[in-house]
C-alpha positions as CSV (number, residue, x, y, z in Angstrom):
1,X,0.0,0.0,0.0
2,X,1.2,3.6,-0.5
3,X,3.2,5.0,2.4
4,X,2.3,8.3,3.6
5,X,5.0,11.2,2.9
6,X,8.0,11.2,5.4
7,X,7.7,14.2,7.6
8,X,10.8,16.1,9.1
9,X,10.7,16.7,12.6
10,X,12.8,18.6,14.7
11,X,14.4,17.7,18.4
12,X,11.4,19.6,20.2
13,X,9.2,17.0,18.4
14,X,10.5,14.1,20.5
15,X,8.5,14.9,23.8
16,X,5.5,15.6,22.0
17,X,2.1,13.3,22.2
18,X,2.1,12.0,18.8
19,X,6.0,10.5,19.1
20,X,5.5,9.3,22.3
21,X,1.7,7.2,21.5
22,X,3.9,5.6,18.5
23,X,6.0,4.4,20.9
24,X,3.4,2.7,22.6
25,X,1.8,1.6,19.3
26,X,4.9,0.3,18.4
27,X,5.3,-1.6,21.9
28,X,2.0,-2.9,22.1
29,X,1.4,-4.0,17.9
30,X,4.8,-5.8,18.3
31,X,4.3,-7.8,21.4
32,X,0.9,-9.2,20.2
33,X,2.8,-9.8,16.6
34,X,5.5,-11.9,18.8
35,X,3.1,-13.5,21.0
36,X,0.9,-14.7,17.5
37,X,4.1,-16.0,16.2
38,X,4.6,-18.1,18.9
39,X,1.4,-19.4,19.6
40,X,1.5,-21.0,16.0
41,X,4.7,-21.4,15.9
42,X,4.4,-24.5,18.9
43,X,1.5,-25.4,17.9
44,X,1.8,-25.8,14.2
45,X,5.1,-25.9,14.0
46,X,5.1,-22.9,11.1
47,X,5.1,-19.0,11.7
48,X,2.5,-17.0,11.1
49,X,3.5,-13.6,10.9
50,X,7.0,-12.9,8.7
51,X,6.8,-14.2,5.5
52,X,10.8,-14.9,5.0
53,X,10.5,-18.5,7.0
54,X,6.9,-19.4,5.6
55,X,8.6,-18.9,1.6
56,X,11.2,-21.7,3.4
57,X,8.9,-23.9,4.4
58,X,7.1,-23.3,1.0
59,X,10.3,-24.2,-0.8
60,X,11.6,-27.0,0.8
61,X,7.9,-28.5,0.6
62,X,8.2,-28.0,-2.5
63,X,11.7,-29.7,-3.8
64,X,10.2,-32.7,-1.2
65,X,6.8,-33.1,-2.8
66,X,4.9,-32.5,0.1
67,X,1.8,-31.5,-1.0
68,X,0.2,-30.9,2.0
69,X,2.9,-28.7,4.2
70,X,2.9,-26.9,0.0
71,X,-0.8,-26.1,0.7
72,X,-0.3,-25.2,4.3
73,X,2.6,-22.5,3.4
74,X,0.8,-21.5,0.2
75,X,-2.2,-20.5,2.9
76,X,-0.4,-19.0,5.1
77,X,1.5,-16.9,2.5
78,X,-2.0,-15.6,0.8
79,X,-3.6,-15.2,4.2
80,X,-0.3,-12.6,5.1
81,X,-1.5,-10.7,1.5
82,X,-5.0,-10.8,2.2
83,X,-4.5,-9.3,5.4
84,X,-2.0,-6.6,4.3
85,X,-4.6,-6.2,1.0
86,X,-7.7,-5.6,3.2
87,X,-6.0,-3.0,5.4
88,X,-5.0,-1.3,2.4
89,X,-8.2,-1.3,0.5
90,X,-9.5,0.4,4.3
91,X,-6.7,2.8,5.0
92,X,-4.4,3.4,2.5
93,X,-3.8,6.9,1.3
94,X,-0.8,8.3,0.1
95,X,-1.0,10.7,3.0
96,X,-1.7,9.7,6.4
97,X,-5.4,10.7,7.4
98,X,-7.4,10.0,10.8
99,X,-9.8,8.2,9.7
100,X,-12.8,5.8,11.7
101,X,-11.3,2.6,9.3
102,X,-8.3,2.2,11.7
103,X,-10.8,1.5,14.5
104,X,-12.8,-0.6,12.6
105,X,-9.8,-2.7,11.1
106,X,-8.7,-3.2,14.6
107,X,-12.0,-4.5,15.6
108,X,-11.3,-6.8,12.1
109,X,-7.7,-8.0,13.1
110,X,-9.4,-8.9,17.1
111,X,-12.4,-10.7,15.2
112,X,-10.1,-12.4,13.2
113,X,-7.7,-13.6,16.1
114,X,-11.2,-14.5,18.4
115,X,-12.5,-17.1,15.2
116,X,-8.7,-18.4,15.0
117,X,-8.6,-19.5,18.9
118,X,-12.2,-21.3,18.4
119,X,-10.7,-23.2,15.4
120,X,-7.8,-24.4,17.3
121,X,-9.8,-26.5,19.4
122,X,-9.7,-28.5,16.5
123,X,-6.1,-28.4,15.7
124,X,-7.7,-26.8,12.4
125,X,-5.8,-25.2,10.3
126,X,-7.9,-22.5,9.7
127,X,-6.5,-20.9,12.9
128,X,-3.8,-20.4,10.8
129,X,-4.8,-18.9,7.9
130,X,-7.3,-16.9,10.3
131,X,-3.5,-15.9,12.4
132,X,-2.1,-14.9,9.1
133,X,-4.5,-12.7,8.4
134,X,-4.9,-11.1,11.4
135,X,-1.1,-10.3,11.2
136,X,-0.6,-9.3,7.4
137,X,-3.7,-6.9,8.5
138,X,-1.6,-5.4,11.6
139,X,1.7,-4.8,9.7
140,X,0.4,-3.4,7.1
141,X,-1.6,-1.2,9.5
142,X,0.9,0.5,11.2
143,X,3.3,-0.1,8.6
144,X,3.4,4.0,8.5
145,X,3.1,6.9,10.2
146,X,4.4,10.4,9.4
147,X,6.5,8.5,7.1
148,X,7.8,6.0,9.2
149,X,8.3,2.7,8.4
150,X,7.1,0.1,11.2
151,X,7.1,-3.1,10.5
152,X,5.4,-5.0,13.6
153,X,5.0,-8.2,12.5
154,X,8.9,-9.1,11.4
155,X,12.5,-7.9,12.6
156,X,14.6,-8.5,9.7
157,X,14.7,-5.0,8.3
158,X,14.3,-3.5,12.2
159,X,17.5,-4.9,13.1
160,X,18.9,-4.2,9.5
161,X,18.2,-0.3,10.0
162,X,19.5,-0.9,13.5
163,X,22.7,-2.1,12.5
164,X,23.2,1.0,9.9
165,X,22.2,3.4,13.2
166,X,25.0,2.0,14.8
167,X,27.3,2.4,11.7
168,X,26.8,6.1,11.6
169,X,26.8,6.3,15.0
170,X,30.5,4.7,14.8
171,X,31.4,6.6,11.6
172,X,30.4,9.7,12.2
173,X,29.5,10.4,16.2
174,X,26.1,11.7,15.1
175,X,24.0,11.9,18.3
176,X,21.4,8.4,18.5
177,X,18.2,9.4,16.9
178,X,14.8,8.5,18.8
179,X,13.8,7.0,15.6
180,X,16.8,4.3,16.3
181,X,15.3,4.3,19.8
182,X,12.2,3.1,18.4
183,X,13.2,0.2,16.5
184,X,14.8,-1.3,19.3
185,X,11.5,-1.1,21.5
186,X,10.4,-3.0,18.2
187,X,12.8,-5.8,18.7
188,X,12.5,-5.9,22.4
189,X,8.7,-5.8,22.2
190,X,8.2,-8.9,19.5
191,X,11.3,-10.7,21.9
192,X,8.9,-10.3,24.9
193,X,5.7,-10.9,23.1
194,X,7.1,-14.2,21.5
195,X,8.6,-15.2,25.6
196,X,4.5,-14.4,26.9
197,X,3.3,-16.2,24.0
198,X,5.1,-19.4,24.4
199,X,4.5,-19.7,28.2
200,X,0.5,-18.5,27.4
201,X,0.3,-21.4,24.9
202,X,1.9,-23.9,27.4
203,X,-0.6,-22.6,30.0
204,X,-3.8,-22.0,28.2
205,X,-3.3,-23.2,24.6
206,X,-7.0,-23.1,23.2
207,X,-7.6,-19.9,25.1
208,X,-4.2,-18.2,24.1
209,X,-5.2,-16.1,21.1
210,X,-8.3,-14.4,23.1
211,X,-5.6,-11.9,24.5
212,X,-4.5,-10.3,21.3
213,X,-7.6,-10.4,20.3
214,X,-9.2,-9.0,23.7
215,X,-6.4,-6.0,23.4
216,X,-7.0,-5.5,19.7
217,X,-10.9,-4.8,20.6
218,X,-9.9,-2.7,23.3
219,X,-7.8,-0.8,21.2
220,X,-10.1,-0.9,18.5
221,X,-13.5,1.0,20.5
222,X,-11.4,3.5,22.3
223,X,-10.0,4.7,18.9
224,X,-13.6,4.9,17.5
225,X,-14.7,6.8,20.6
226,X,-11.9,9.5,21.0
227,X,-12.7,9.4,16.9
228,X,-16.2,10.1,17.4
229,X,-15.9,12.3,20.2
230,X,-14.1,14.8,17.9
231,X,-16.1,15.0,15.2
C-alpha cells in the first residue's frame, strides 16, 4: 500500500504526544505480533506472521513433494496478503489521514484472532490462515506513520536499520536518533511478546489467542470513541 509522505521533525518533536503514542503503538502491535508467532509457531510448527520463513517452508515442501505442508505454506502466505490487502483497501492513502477505518480494522484484526482460537480447538488449520490474516492486516496497518516505516509483524529489516544506526553512529558520532530508539523497542517488544506467547500457549493453549484479540478490541473501540468524540 502507498506509504504516507515522510515528515521532518525537529528535536522539540521528541517529547511531544504524537511520538510518544507511536511508541506505545509500536510496543504494544509488536508484542501481540511476537506472542501470535509463537502461539503458532508451537503449535503448528510454522510461523505465522514474517513471511521470510513461511517462503522456506514453502520451498523445501516444494523440492520434497509434500503437498500438504505446500498447501499449508501456500495458505499462510496468501492469508499474510489478504490481510496486508484488506487493510490497504481500508486505510491506504498516500498521505496519512485519521480516519474511523483504523478503529474498525482493529475490531477486524481482534475478530479475526477471536475465530482463530475457536478453530484451534480442533487443531484446524484454519487458525492459521485466520493468524495470518490477522497479522498481514496489523503490519500493514501501522506499517506508516508520518513517514515512518514500522514493520510489527517481522525484525529482519528493524534490526537491519538498527545495524546501519549504529554504523553512523561509529562513523560519524552523530548523536542516536529517537527513531533508532524506536526500533529497538520494536525488537525488544516482538522478543517479549514471543517469551509471553510461548509460556500462554503452554498454559492455556486453546484460550491463548483471546488476549491479542481481547487487546486489539480494546484498542479498537477506544479509537472509535476518541474518533467520534471529535467529530
Amino acid at each position: 500500500m502507498p506509504y504516507p509522505v515522510k515528515e521532518t521533525l525537529s528535536d522539540n518533536d521528541e517529547l511531544k504526544f504524537p511520538v510518544r503514542k507511536v511508541f506505545l503503538i509500536a510496543t504494544l502491535m509488536a508484542s501481540m505480533a511476537g506472542y501470535i508467532n509463537s502461539a503458532m509457531l508451537i503449535e503448528f510448527g510454522i510461523p505465522v506472521s514474517q513471511m521470510t520463513g513461511v517462503a522456506s517452508h514453502l520451498s523445501d515442501s516444494a523440492v520434497h513433494l509434500e503437498l500438504g505442508d505446500f498447501l499449508t505454506s501456500l495458505m499462510i502466505l496468501f492469508g499474510f496478503l489478504g490481510g496486508a490487502l484488506l487493510s490497504g483497501l481500508l486505510i491506504g492513502k498516500a498521505q496519512f489521514k485519521t480516519t474511523a477505518n483504523y478503529g474498525h480494522a482493529l475490531l477486524i484484526n481482534s475478530t479475526l484472532l477471536a475465530s482463530a482460537a475457536i478453530f484451534s480447538f480442533i487443531h484446524s488449520e484454519i487458525s492459521l490462515l485466520l493468524s495470518a490474516v490477522a497479522c498481514g492486516l496489523q503490519n500493514a496497518l501501522v506499517a506508516s506513520y508520518r513517514g515512518l516505516q514500522l514493520r510489527t509483524t517481522h525484525m529482519t529489516g528493524t534490526v537491519t536499520d538498527i545495524g546501519v544506526h549504529l554504523a553512523l553512529k561509529l562513523k560519524t558520532g552523530t548523536p542516536w536518533p529517537w527513531q533508532a530508539n524506536l526500533l529497538l523497542v520494536l525488537l525488544v517488544s516482538f522478543l517479549i511478546g514471543g517469551v509471553l506467547g510461548i509460556f500462554a500457549y503452554r498454559s492455556f493453549p486453546n484460550w491463548s489467542l483471546l488476549i491479542p484479540s481481547s487487546i486489539t478490541a480494546l484498542l479498537g473501540l477506544l479509537y472509535l470513541k476518541v474518533y467520534y468524540q471529535k467529530q
